[in-house]
C-alpha positions as MATLAB code, in Angstrom:
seq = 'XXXXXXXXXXXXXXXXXXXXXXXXXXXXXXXXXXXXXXXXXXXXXXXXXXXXXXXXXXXXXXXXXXXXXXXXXXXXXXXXXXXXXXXXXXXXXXXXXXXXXXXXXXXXXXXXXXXXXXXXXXXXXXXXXXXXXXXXXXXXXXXXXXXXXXXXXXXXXXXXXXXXXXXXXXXXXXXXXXXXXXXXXXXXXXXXXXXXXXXXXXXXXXXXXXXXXXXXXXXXXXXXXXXXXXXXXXXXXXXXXXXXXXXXXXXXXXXXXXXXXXXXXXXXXXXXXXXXXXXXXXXXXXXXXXXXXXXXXXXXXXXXXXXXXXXXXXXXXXXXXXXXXXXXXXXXXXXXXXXXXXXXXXXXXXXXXX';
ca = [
     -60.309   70.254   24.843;
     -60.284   66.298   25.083;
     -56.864   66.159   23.124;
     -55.299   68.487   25.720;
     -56.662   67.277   28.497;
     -55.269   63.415   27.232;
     -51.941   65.288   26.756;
     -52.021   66.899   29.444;
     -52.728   64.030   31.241;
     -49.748   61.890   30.077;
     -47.729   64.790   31.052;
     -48.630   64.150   34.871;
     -48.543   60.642   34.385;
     -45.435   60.809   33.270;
     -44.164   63.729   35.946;
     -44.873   61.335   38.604;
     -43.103   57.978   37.526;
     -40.609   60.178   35.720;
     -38.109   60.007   40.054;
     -38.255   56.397   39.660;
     -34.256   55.075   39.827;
     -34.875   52.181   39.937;
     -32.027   51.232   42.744;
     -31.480   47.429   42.633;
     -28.450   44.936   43.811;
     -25.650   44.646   41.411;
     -22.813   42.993   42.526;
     -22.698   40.533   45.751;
     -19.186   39.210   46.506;
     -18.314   36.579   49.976;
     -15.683   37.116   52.403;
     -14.030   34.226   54.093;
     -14.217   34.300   57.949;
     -15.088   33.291   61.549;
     -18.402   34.967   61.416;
     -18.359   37.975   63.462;
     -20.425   41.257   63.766;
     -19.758   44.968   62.154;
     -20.359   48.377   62.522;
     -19.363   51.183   60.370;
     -18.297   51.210   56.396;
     -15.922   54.528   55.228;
     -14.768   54.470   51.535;
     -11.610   55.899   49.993;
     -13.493   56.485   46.506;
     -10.245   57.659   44.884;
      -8.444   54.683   45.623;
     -11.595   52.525   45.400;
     -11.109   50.899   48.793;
     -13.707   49.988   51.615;
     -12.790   49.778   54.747;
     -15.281   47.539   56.891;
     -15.503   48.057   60.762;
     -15.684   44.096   61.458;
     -14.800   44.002   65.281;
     -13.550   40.692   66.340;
     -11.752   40.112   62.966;
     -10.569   43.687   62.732;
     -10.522   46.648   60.407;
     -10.736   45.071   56.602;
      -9.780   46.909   53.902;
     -11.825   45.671   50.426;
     -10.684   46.233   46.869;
     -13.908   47.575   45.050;
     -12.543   47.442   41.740;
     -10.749   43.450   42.261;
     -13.910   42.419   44.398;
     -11.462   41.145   46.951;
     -10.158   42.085   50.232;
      -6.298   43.317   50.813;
      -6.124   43.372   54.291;
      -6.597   43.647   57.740;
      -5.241   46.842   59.288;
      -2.866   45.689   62.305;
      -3.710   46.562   65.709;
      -7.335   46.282   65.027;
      -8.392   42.353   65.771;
      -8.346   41.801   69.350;
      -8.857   45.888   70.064;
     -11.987   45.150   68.094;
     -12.500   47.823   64.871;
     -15.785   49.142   65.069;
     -15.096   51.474   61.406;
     -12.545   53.537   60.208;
     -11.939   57.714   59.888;
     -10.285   58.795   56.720;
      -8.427   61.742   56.444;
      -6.572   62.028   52.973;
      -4.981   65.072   53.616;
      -3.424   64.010   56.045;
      -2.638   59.923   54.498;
      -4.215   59.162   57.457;
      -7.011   56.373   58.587;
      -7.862   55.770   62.418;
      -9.443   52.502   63.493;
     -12.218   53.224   66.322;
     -11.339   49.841   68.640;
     -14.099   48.993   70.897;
     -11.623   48.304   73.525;
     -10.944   52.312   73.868;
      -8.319   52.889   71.641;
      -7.920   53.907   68.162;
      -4.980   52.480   65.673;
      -3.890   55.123   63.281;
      -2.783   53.824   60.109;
      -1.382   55.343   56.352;
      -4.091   55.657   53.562;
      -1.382   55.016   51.053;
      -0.082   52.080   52.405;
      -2.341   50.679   55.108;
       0.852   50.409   57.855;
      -0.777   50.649   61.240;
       0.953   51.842   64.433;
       0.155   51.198   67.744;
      -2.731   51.504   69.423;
      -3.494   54.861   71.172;
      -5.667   53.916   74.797;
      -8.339   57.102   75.045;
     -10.970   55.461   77.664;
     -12.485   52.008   78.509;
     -14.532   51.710   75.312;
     -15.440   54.069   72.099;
     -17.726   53.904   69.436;
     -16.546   55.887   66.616;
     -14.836   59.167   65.568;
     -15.671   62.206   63.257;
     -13.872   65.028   61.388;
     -14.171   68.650   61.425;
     -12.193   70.162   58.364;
     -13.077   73.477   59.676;
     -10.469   73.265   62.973;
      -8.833   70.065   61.535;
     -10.296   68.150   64.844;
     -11.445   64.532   65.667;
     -14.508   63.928   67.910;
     -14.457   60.251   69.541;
     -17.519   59.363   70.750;
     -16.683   57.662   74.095;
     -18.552   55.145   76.192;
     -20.847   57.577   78.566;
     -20.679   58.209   82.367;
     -23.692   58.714   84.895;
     -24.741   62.002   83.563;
     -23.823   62.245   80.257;
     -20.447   61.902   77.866;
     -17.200   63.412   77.355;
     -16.452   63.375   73.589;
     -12.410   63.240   73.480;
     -11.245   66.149   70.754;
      -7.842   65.395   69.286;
      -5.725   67.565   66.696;
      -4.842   66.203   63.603;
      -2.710   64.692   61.993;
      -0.815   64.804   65.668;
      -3.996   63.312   67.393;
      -2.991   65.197   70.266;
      -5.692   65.635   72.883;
      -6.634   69.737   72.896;
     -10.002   68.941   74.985;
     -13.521   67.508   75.771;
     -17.026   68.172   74.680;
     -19.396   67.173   77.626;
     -23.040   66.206   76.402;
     -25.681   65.461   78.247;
     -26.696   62.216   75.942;
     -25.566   58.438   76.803;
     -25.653   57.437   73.432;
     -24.106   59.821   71.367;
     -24.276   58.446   68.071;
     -23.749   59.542   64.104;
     -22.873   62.909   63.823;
     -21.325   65.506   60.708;
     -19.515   69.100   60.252;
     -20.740   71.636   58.562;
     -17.368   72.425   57.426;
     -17.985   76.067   58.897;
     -16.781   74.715   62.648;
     -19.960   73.382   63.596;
     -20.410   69.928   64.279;
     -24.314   68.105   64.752;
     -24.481   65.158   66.740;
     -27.869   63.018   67.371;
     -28.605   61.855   70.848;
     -30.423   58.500   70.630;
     -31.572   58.351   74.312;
     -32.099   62.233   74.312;
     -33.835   61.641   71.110;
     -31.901   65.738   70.330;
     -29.773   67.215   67.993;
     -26.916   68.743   69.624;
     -24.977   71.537   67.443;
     -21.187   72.263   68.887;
     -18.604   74.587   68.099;
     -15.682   72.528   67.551;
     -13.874   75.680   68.142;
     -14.631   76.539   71.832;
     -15.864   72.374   72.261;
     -18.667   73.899   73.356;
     -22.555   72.687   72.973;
     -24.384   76.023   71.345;
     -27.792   74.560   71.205;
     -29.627   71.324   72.214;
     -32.564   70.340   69.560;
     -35.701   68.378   70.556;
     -36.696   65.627   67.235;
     -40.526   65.613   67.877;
     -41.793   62.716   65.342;
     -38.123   61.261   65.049;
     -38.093   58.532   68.004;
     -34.442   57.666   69.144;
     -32.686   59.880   66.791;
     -29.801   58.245   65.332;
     -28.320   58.984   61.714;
     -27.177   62.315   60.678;
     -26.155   64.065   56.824;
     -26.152   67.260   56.337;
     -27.591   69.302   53.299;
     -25.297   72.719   53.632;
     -26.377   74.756   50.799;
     -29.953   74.558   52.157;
     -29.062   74.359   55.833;
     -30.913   71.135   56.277;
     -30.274   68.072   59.059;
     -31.462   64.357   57.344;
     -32.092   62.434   60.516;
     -32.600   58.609   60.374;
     -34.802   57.885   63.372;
     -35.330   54.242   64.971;
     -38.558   54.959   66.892;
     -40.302   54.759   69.967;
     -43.695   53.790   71.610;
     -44.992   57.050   70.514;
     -43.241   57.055   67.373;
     -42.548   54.716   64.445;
     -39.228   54.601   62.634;
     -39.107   58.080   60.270;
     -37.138   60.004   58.056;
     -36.844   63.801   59.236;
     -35.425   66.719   58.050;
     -34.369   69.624   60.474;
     -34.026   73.408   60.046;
     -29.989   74.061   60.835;
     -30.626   77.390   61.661;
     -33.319   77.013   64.269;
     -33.566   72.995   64.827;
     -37.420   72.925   63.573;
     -38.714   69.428   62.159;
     -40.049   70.600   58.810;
     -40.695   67.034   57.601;
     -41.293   63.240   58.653;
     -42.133   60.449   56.858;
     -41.937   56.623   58.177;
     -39.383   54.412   57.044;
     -37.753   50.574   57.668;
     -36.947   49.709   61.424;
     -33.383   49.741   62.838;
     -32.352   52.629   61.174;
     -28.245   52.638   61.229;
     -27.532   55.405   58.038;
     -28.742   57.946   55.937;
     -27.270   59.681   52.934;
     -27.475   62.964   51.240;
     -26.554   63.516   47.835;
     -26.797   66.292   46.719;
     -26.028   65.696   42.458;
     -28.987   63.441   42.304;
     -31.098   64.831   44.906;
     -32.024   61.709   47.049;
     -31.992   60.883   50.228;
     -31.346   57.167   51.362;
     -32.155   55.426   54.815;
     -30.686   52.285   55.342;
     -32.769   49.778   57.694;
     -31.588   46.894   59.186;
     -34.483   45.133   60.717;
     -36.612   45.736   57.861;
     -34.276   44.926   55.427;
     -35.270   47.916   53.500;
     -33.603   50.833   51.666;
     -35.923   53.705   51.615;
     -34.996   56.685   49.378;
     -36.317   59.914   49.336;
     -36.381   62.841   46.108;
     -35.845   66.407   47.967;
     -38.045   68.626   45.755;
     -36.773   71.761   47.153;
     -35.571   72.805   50.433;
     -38.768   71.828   52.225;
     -40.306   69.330   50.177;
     -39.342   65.485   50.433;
     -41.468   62.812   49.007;
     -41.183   58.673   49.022;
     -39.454   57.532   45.811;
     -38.456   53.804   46.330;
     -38.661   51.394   48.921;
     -35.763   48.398   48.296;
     -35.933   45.503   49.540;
     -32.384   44.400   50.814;
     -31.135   41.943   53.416;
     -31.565   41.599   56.773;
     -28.779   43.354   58.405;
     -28.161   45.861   55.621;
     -27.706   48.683   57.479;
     -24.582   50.713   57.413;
     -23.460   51.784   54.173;
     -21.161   54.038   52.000;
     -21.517   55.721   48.540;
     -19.263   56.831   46.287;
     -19.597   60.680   45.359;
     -18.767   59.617   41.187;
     -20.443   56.531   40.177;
     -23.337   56.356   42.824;
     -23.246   53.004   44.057;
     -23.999   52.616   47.160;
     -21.919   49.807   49.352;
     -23.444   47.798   52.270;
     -22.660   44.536   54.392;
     -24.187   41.653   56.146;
     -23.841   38.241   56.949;
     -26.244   35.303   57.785;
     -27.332   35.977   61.119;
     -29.262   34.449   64.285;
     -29.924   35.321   67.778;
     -29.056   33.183   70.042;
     -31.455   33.277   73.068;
     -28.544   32.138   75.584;
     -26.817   35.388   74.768;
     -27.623   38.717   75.203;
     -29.847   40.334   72.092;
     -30.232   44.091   71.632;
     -33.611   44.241   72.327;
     -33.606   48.169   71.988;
     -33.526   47.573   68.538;
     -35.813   44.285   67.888;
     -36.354   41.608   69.944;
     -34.806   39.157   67.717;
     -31.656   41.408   66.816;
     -28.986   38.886   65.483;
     -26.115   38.197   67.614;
     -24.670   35.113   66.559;
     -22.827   34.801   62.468;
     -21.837   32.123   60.846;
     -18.569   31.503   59.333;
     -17.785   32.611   55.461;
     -21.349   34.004   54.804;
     -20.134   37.981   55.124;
     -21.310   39.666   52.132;
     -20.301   42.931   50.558;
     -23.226   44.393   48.625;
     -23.391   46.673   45.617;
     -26.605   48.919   44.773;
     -27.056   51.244   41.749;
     -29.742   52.688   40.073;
     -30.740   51.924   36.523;
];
């Protein structure tokens, strides 16, 4: 009986170390520049190019495999690029420009056109395979925005999706022609038809303050929120029925929440957290089980990122940061958000597991 129970004891030890990745920084390379601030990362994994969203010094495209950056997309410096859209099926990239226009550009080889003016300002842009559509998040009006809906590849404009949220913010397809799209202000989940651009049902996130980052889990129906917090709320991790929008798990995680990503192969969910400077990962057990795995440290500022579907690395950016208290600071997501970057300390960032 002892024997067993010793056995059987280094069975559960072993059990519950055994999710341990072990997801640590492996590569670091430094971009020359003027300093400026960022937004969203979108990779081309087959042709092993990110493209960073750096807004004052444009759309950069960066050469995984050379650890180098190829270019700037044209038409994307002084409209500001706030991220990229990639559509391979179509050799097609889009530059979201804060300045309200986006610059289309070929995948294959990176030749912009001219800018195409939607609105006074836009954040960024998604893709519905399903109806081969683009949603643009635009800047909001009194009551609400209009999400512009183009056709691709002829990014002709077939419509607009009104929601009642100001800050409309990540959002994903199902690739069945619904689209889910978190509020931050509304602190909902909004599921639309991309087919009729119509809103089909409005989802309250109770436990997931200022809901912000959105992946989808389609063979189980799941929603992976990333969640920034709020006085009643700290920053969390929740998962969402797609079927009936109930919060079936929470679990706190890093402040400033800015992405989240589901992969499916290795069953882990990561958060990435600015403020914090942390990386928190989740194992998904089954459908409706979740538990902590790994907290990594990273740097302040870490908190967009992309990975790539083969290898599992996981690419993120930041630079060396400070706010400035004669400027404006984004207070909504830390008092001391950084504002001001200095020149040539922009980092790419490589993570992988052991």
């Amino acid at each position: 009986m002892r024997a067993t129970a010793v056995v059987a004891g280094l069975a559960l030890s072993v059990a519950a170390v055994s999710a341990f990745d072990g997801w640590h920084l492996v590569d670091s390379t430094t971009i020359d520049g003027k300093g400026s601030a960022w937004d969203y990362l979108s990779l081309d994994a087959a042709a092993g190019r990110l493209y960073i969203g750096h807004r004052k010094e444009g759309l950069q495209v960066f050469d995984i495999a050379a650890k180098k950056l190829l270019k700037t997309i044209d038409n994307t410096t002084s409209q500001s690029s706030n991220g990229a859209l990639l559509l391979a099926e179509f050799d097609l990239g889009i530059s979201n420009n804060e300045d309200g226009t986006i610059t289309p550009f070929k995948l294959s080889t990176l030749e912009a056109k001219a800018p195409i003016k939607l609105g006074e300002e836009l954040d960024t842009s998604h893709y519905d395979p399903a109806t081969k559509r683009i949603i643009v998040n635009m800047a909001s009006g009194k009551d609400g925005t209009e999400l512009i809906v183009l056709q691709a590849p002829s990014l002709e404009k077939v419509g607009v999706i009104k929601v009642a949220t100001k800050k409309p913010e990540h959002a994903e397809a199902d690739g069945k022609g619904n689209f889910y799209l978190a509020g931050r202000d509304t602190e909902k989940v909004y599921k639309i038809d991309t087919k009729t651009m119509a809103v089909t049902a409005e989802w309250a996130t109770p436990g997931c303050g200022q809901t912000n980052s959105v992946a989808l889990d389609i063979a189980n129906n799941r929603i992976m929120l990333g969640c920034r917090g709020n006085k009643d709320n700290k920053p969390a991790f929740a998962v969402m029925d797609a079927t009936d929008g109930k919060v079936i798990y929470t679990s706190e995680v890093g402040g400033g929440n800015d992405g989240v990503i589901y992969d499916a192969d290795l069953k882990r969910v990561f958060l990435s957290n600015g403020v914090n400077a942390i990386m928190n990962i989740f194992e998904q057990v089954d459908a409706n089980t979740y538990k902590p795995v790994e907290m990594l440290g990273t740097h302040a500022g870490v908190r967009s990122m992309a990975m790539d579907p083969k290898t599992k690395k996981i690419y993120a950016v930041t630079a060396e940061g400070t706010a400035d208290a004669a400027k404006k600071i984004t207070t909504s997501v830390s008092p001391w958000y950084a504002n001001t970057f200095f020149p040539n300390t922009f980092k790419i960032l490589t993570y992988a597991k052991n």
